[in-house]
Structure formats: structure tokens, C-alpha cells
C-alpha positions as CSV (number, residue, x, y, z in Angstrom):
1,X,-25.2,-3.8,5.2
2,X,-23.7,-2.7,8.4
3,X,-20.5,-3.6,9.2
4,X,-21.8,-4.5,12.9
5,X,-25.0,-6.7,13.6
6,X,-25.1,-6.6,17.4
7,X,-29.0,-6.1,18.1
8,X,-28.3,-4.2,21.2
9,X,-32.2,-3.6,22.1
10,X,-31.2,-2.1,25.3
11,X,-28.3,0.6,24.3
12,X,-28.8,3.9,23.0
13,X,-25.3,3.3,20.9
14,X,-24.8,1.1,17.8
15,X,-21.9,-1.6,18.5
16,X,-18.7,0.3,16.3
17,X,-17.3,-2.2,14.0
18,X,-14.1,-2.4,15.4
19,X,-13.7,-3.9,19.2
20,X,-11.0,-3.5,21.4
21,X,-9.8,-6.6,23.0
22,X,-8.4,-5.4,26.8
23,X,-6.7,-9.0,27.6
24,X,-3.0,-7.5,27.3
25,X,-4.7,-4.5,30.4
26,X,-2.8,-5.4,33.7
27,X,0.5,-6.4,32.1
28,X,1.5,-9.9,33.4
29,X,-0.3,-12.8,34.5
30,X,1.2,-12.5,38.0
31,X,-1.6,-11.9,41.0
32,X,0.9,-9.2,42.0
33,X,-1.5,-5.5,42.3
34,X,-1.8,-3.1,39.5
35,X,0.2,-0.2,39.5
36,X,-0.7,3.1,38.4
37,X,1.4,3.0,35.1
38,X,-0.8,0.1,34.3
39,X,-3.6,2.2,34.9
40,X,-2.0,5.4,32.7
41,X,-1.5,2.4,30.5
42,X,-5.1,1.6,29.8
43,X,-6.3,4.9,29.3
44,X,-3.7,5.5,27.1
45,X,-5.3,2.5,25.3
46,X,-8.8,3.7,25.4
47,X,-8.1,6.8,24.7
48,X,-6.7,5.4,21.4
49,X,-9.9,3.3,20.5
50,X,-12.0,6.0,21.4
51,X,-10.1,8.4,19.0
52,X,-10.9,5.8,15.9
53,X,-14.6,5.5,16.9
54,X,-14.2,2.2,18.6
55,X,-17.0,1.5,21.7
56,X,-16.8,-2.0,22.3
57,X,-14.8,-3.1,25.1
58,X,-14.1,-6.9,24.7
59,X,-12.4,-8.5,28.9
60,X,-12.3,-12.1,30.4
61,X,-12.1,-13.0,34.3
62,X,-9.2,-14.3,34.0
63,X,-7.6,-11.6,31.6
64,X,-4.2,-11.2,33.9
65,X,-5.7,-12.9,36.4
66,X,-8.6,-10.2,37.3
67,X,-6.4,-7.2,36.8
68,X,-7.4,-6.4,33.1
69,X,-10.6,-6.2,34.7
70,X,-9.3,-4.1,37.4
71,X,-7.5,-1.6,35.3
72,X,-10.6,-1.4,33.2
73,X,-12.7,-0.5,36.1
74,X,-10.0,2.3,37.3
75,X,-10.4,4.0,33.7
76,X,-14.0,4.1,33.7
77,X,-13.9,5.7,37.1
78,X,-11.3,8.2,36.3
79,X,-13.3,9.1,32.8
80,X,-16.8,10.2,34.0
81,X,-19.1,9.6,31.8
82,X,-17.7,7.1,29.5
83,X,-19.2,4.3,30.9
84,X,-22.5,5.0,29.3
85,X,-20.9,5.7,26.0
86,X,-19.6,1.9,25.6
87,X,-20.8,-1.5,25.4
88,X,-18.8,-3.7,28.1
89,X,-18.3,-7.4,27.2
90,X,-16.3,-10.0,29.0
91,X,-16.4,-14.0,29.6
92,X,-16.3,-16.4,32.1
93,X,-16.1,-20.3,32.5
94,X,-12.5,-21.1,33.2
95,X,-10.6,-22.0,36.2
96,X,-7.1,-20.9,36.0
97,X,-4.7,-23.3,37.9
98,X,-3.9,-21.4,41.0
99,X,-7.3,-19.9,41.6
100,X,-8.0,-23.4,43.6
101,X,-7.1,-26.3,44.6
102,X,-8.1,-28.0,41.5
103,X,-6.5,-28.4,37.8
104,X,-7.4,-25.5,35.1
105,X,-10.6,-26.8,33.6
106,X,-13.4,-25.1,32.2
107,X,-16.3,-24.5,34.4
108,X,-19.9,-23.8,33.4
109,X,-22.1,-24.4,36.4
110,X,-24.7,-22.2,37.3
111,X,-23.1,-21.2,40.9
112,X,-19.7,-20.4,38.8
113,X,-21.2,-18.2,36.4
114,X,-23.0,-16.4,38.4
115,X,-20.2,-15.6,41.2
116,X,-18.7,-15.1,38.3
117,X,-20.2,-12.0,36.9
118,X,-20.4,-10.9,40.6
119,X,-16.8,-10.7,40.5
120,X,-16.7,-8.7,37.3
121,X,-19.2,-6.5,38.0
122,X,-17.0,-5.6,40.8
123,X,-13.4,-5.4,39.2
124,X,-15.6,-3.3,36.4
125,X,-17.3,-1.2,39.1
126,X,-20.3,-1.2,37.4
127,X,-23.5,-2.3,37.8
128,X,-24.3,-4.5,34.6
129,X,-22.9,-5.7,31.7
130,X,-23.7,-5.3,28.1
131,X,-22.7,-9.0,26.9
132,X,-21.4,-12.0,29.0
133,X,-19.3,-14.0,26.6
134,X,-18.9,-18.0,27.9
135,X,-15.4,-18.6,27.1
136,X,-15.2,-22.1,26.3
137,X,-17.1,-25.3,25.6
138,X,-17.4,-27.3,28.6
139,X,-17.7,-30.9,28.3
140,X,-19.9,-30.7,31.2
141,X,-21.6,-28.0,30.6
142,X,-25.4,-29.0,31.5
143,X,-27.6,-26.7,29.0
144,X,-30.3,-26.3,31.3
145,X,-28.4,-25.0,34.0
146,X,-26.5,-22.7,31.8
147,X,-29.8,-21.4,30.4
148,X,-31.1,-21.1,34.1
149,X,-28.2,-19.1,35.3
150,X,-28.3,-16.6,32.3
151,X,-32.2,-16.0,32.8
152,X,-31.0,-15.1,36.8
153,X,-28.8,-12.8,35.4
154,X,-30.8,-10.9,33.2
155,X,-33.7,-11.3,35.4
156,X,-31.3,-9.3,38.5
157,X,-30.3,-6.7,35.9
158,X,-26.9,-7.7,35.8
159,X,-26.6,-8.7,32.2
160,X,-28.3,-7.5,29.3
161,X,-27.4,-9.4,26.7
162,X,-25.5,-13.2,26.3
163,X,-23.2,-14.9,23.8
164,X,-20.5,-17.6,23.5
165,X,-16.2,-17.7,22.5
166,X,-15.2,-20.8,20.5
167,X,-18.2,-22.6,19.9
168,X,-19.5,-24.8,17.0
169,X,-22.8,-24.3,15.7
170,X,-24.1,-27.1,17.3
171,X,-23.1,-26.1,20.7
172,X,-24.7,-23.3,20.0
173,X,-28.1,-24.4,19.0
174,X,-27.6,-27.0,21.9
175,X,-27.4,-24.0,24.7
176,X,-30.2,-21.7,22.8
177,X,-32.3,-24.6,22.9
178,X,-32.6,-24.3,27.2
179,X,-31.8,-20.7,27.0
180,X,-34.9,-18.1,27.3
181,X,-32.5,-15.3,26.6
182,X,-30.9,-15.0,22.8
183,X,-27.1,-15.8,22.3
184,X,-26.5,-12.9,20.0
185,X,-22.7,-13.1,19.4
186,X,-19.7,-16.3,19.0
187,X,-16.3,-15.0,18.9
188,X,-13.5,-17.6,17.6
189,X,-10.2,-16.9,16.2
190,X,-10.3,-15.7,12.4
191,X,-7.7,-13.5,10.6
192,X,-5.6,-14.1,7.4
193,X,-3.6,-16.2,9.0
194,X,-5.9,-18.8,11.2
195,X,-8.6,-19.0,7.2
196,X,-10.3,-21.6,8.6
197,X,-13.5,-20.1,9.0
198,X,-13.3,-19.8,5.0
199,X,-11.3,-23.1,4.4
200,X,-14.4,-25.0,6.2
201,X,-16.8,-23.9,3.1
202,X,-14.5,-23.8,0.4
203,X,-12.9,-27.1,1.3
204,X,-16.5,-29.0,1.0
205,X,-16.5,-32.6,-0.4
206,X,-12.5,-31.8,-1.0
207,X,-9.9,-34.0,0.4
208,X,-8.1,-30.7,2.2
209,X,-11.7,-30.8,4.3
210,X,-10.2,-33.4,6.9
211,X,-7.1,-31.1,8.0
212,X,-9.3,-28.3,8.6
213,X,-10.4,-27.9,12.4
214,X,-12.8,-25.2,11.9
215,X,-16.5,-26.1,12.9
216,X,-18.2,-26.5,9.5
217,X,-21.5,-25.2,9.1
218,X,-20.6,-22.7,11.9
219,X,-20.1,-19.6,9.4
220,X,-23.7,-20.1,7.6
221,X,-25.2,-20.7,11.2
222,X,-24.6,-17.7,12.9
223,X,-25.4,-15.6,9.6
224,X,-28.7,-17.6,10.2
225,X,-29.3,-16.8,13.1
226,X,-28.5,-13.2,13.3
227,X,-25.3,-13.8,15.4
228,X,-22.5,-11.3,15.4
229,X,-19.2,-13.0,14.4
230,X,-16.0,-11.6,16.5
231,X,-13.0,-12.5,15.8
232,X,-10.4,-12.4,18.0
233,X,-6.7,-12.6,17.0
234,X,-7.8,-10.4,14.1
235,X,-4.1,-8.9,13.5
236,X,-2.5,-12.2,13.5
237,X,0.1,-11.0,16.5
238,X,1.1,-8.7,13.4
239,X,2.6,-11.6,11.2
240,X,1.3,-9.6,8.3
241,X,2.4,-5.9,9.6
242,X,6.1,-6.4,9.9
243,X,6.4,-8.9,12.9
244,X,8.7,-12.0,12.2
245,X,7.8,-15.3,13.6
246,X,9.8,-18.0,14.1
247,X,8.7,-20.9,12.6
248,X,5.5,-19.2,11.1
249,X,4.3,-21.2,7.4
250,X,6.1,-19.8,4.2
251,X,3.3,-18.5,2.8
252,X,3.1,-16.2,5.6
253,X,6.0,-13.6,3.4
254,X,4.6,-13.5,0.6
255,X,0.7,-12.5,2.0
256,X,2.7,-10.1,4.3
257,X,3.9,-8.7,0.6
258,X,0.9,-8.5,-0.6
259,X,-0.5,-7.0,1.9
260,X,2.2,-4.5,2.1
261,X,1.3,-3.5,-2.0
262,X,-2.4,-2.8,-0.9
263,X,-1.7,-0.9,1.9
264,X,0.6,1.7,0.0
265,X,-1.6,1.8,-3.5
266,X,-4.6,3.4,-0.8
267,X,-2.2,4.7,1.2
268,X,-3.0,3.2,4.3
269,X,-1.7,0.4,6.9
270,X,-1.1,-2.7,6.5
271,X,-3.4,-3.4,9.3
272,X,-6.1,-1.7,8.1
273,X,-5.8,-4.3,4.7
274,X,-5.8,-7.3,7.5
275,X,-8.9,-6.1,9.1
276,X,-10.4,-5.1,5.9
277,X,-10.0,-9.0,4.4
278,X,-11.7,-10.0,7.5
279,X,-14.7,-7.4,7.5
280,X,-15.0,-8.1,3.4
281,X,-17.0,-11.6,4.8
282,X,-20.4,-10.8,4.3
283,X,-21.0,-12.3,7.7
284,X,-20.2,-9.1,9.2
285,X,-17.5,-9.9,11.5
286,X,-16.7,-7.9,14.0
287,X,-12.8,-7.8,14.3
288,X,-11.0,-7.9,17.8
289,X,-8.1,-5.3,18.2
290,X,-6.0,-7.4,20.6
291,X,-2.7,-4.3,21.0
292,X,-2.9,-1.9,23.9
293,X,-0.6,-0.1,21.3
294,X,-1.8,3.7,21.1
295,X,-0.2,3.7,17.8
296,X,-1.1,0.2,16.5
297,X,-4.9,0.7,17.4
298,X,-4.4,4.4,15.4
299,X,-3.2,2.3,12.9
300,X,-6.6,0.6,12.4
301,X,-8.4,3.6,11.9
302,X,-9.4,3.6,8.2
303,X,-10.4,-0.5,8.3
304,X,-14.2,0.5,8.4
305,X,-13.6,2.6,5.4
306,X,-11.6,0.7,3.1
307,X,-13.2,-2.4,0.8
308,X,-11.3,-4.9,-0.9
309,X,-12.2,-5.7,-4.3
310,X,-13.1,-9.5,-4.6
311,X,-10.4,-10.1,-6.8
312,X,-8.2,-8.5,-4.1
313,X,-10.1,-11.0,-1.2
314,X,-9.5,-14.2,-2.9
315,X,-5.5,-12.5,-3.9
316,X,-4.7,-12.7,-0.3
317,X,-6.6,-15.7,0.4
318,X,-5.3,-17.5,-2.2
319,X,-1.8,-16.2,-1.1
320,X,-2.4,-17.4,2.9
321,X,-3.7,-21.3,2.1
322,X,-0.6,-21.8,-0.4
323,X,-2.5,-23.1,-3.4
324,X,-4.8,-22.4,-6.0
325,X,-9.0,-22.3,-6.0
């Protein structure tokens, strides 16, 4: 089974396993312009990702407030060529306080997604992109209009293919349903840390069920379905890879041990053993590289390679929820 599901009808390139999230391109959230470190800085990045066979380019709108976006668009003018060698996804859907007058909300009108996109096809500098991602669930979201505005968009060539971030199966099914256009990938945040993408099955008819906030049902859905599961926060801000946290559980140690043992018995990273837990699911996740790191995105290089046996899997999953099956 491949590692990566994305049915990409209208790319000559197969989606790598691996994607690299850009939301850290731009440095900070400031409005102020990029600078060309910034820029050396995310081609250093690519260059990176491209070096461990990675081709999937995962932005937002408001990534840095448009300048991930920006920085982004700089590379791929600066690199000829490479623009056609990668799939390009980002999201839309939320209003950052400051853009307007308003409060930060989440906004899924038809006139907002589509000026939308306009705006990142311009940051970008390109003419279409791959996947359009909508960020959040909008409690006003009107499905029909959503599914109006995405058929514009493919319709003008300005999107090829469609997906959601953070949704629940239902939401899902509820957008599809008004949609002519196929919602081919849900991204939500799964890693060793955040389990509750597995807690949601295992936890069935169990009293531990009603602390879990993962969507049940949302897992077995999208394998359904023949969406691609992404999962961003993959690395769990490297809780696992020699980053301390303040605060973090207790259980977090003694995984980070474990993990540790894995790595050096195949003689590889620790991250490589965190991505290869996620990538073991046989829903094929898609992990989410969120480092502009040269060296921590080199240091995912042999995840597509390296299996976990199951009695490893349920080791460090046992190890991360703190109690026995």
C-alpha cells in the first residue's frame, strides 16, 4: 500500500509521503515586509525537503500574515523550474484580527474564498493551485455556497483539486454532499503526543471515550472515502526528539525514552521513529513536517523507509496514553 493516497488526476508527480509544512516561512507574525534572509531562509528550507524527496508544499493565508506565502512565491521564482515539480497546497477561511475591522472569526463565504485564493495565487505567483485546504469549520458555513465557490474555482483553472483542515467526518460528508468537485484530503492534528485519532476507536463503549475530543468515526471515514489523512503537528514541537516542555504530561519522558531505544537499535533519528508511528496507521497518513530546520527536516529522511513492528506501535502507544490496552 502506498504510503501516500492523494489521487492527483491532474499531476504528472505522485504526492511524496512526507509534506513540508511552510507556516514558520516569513518569521513573525508582524505585517512588517520580508527580508531577503527570510527568503535565503526558505530556500534553505526547500532545499532540505527537496534533498529527502519531499514535493508537497503544505501554506495558509494567514501563515505570518501573507508572508509565508510571500517567501514561498520568491523561491519558486528564484528556482526555475521547480514549480512544476511540486504539488502546492494552502488554506483559507479565517479572518485574522487586524485584517478588518471585525473580530478573528472563521469565514467561509463564497466571496471570501474566492478573493481568497486570488490573493494566494498572487503571493504564490502562480497561476493555480494543486489543493485548496478550508482551514476550519465554520459555524456558518452554508454548504451550498461552499460547494458553488469551489466549482468556480476549478471551473477558472485556479484550483485543481479541494480538501478540508480539522473537520469531523460529518462536516465532511455535509460539504461533499453540495460539492461537485471531490474533497480528497482532511488534515487534523495527529502525532504521538495529540493519540487521539487512535484513542477515538480504541476507547469505544469505554468510559475514557468521553475525555476524548477526537471526532469518532472520522479515521474509518476518510479511509472510506479515499481521503488522504495529513497530519499536521506530526513532530510534536519535538517533545519526543530532545525538546523539554514545560508542563508537558509525564508520560511524555518515558515515550521520549522509548523512542530514543528505537532510534539507535536502527540507527536512525528519533524523528524518523515519531513519523514512522504515525505512517504505521494503515490509513496512510500523510505526516506534516512543521521545522524550517535544514537539519531537522534531514533528520526525517529515512521515515518512509523505516516500519515499526506492531508490537513496537502499540509500545509507544501504550507508553503516550499512560495505561494499559
Amino acid at each position: 500500500m502506498s504510503k501516500s493516497q492523494l489521487p492527483l488526476h491532474h499531476h504528472q508527480i505522485p504526492a511524496s509521503p512526507l509534506v513540508l509544512g511552510c507556516m514558520r516561512f516569513g518569521g513573525d507574525w508582524d505585517g512588517l515586509p520580508i527580508t531577503e534572509d527570510l527568503v535565503l531562509e526558505g530556500h534553505k528550507a526547500v532545499e532540505a525537503a527537496l534533498e529527502i524527496g519531499v514535493n508537497h508544499y503544505d501554506l495558509a493565508d494567514i501563515y505570518t500574515r501573507g508572508k509565508a506565502e510571500h517567501v514561498m512565491g520568491r523561491v519558486l521564482t528564484e528556482r526555475k523550474g521547480l514549480r512544476e515539480q511540486i504539488i502546492l497546497q494552502s488554506k483559507c477561511g479565517i479572518r485574522l484580527v487586524g485584517d478588518d475591522e471585525g473580530p478573528q472569526r472563521y469565514d467561509t463565504s463564497g466571496t471570501h474564498i474566492q478573493a481568497s485564493v486570488d490573493g494566494i495565487l498572487a503571493r504564490l505567483g502562480v497561476e493555480y493551485l494543486d489543493i485548496l485546504l478550508l482551514h476550519r469549520p465554520d459555524p456558518l458555513a452554508h454548504p451550498q455556497e461552499i460547494g458553488e465557490a469551489l466549482a468556480k474555482l476549478h471551473q477558472a483553472g485556479k484550483v485543481r483539486h479541494f480538501g478540508v483542515s480539522n473537520m469531523g467526518s460529518e462536516q465532511i460528508r455535509l460539504l461533499q454532499l453540495h460539492s461537485s468537485v471531490p474533497l480528497i484530503v482532511n488534515q487534523l492534528e495527529m502525532s504521538l503526543d495529540k493519540i487521539g485519532f487512535v484513542e477515538a476507536g480504541v476507547t469505544v463503549n469505554r468510559p475514557q471515550a468521553k475525555d476524548n475530543v477526537f471526532p469518532y468515526g472520522t479515521m474509518e471515514y476518510c479511509q472510506a472515502e479515499h481521503i488522504q489523512l495529513q497530519a499536521w503537528g506530526a513532530l510534536a514541537q519535538g517533545r519526543f526528539t530532545g525538546r523539554v516542555v514545560e508542563g508537558q504530561r509525564p508520560e511524555i519522558e518515558h515515550t521520549a525514552q522509548l523512542v530514543d531505544r528505537m532510534a539507535k537499535e536502527r540507527g536512525v533519528t528519533p524523528e524518523v521513529i515519531v513519523l514512522a508511528w504515525l505512517m504505521k496507521h494503515p490509513a496512510g497518513i500523510q505526516p506534516v513536517i512543521g521545522s524550517i530546520r535544514p537539519e531537522r527536516i534531514l533528520a526525517c529522511r529515512d521515515a518512509v523507509n523505516t516500519e515499526l513492528t506492531r508490537y513496537e506501535w502499540y509500545e509507544l502507544y501504550s507508553a503516550s496514553c499512560g495505561r494499559r490496552m
